[in-house]
N, C-alpha and C positions, 0 to 999 in steps of 0.2 A: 449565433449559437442558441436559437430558439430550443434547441429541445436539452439544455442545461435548466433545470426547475431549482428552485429556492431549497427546497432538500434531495437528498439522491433517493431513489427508489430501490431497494435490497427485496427482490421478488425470490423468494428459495422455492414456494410450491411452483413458480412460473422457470424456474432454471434460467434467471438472466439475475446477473448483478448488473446495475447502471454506476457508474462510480468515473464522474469528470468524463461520460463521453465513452467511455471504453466497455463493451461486453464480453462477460466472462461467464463460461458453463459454472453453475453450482449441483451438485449431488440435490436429490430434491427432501430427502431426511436431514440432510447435518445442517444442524446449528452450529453458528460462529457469532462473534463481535463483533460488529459495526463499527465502532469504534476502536484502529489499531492503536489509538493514541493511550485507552485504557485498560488493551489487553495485554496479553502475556510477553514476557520478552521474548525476541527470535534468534535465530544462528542458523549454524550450518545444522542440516537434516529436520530442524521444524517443518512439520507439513501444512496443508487445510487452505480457509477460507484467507486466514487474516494474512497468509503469505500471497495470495492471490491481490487482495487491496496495496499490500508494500507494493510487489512488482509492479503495479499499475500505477503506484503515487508516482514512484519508480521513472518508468516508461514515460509517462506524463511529463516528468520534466527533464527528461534527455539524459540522463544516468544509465539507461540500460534498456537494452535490445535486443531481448529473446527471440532467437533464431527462427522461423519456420518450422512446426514438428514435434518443439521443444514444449512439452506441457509447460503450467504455468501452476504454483501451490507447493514445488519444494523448494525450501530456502539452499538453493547448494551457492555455488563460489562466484556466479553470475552474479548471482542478488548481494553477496559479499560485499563483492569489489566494487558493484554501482553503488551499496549504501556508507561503503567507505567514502566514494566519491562525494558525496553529499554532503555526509558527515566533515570532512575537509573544507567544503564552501561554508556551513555554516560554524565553525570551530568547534568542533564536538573534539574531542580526546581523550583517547586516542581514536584514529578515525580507521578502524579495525573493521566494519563491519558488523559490529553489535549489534542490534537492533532491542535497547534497552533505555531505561529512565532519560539517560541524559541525549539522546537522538529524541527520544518521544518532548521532550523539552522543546527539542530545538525544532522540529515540527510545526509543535503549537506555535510557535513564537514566528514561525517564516509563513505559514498557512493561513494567518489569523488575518493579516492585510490584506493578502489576494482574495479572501471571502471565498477561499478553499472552506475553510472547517462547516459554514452552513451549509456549502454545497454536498457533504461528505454525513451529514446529519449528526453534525458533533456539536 
C-alpha cells in the first residue's frame, strides 16, 4: 500500500479527496472538515463533504455499498442502516444510525489502533 502516506491529502482546488485509498469528486469552492470526528453531527438528509468521508470510513470497513449511480454526500437510509451497523459492533446505543458524540467516541477509540486517525489527518 505504497501510495497510503502518513497523513491523507484533502486537494479541493484539485477536485480529489484521497481518504484510506478511495477517490471522491469535491465541488472545487466548498469548504468542509477534515476531521468527521470534530464536526457537526449527521442524520437522515445532512448533505456535503463530511457525509462523503462517513460513507467512505463506511465503505472501507464493509458496512456499506453504494450501488453504481448512486451519488455519494447525502446521508439518506443507506448510510443509516451501515452506521447502525457499526454502531452495534462497537456498543454505541442506541445503534440508530446517529451519527453524533457517542459514535464519534467510538471512532476515535476503534481508529486510534489501526493508525487510521494519522492516516485521516486527525
Amino acid at each position: 500500500m505504497n501510495y497510503l502516506k502518513s497523513s491523507v491529502s484533502f486537494l479541493v482546488g484539485a477536485s480529489l479527496v484521497f481518504a484510506l485509498g478511495l477517490f471522491v469528486s469535491v465541488p472545487e469552492a466548498q469548504a468542509y472538515e477534515k476531521n468527521i470526528l470534530a464536526s457537526q453531527n449527521m442524520t437522515i438528509g445532512t448533505t456535503g463533504e463530511n457525509v462523503v468521508v462517513l460513507q467512505g470510513l463506511l465503505q472501507e470497513m464493509g458496512y456499506m455499498n453504494i450501488p453504481n449511480g448512486i451519488p455519494m454526500g447525502y446521508y439518506g437510509s443507506l448510510t443509516r442502516d451501515a452506521l447502525a451497523q457499526y454502531q452495534a459492533t462497537q456498543n454505541v446505543t442506541p445503534a440508530v444510525g446517529y451519527f453524533g458524540p457517542l459514535t464519534k467516541v467510538a471512532m476515535h477509540k476503534d481508529f486510534s489502533p489501526r493508525g487510521w486517525l494519522s492516516l485521516l489527518g486527525w
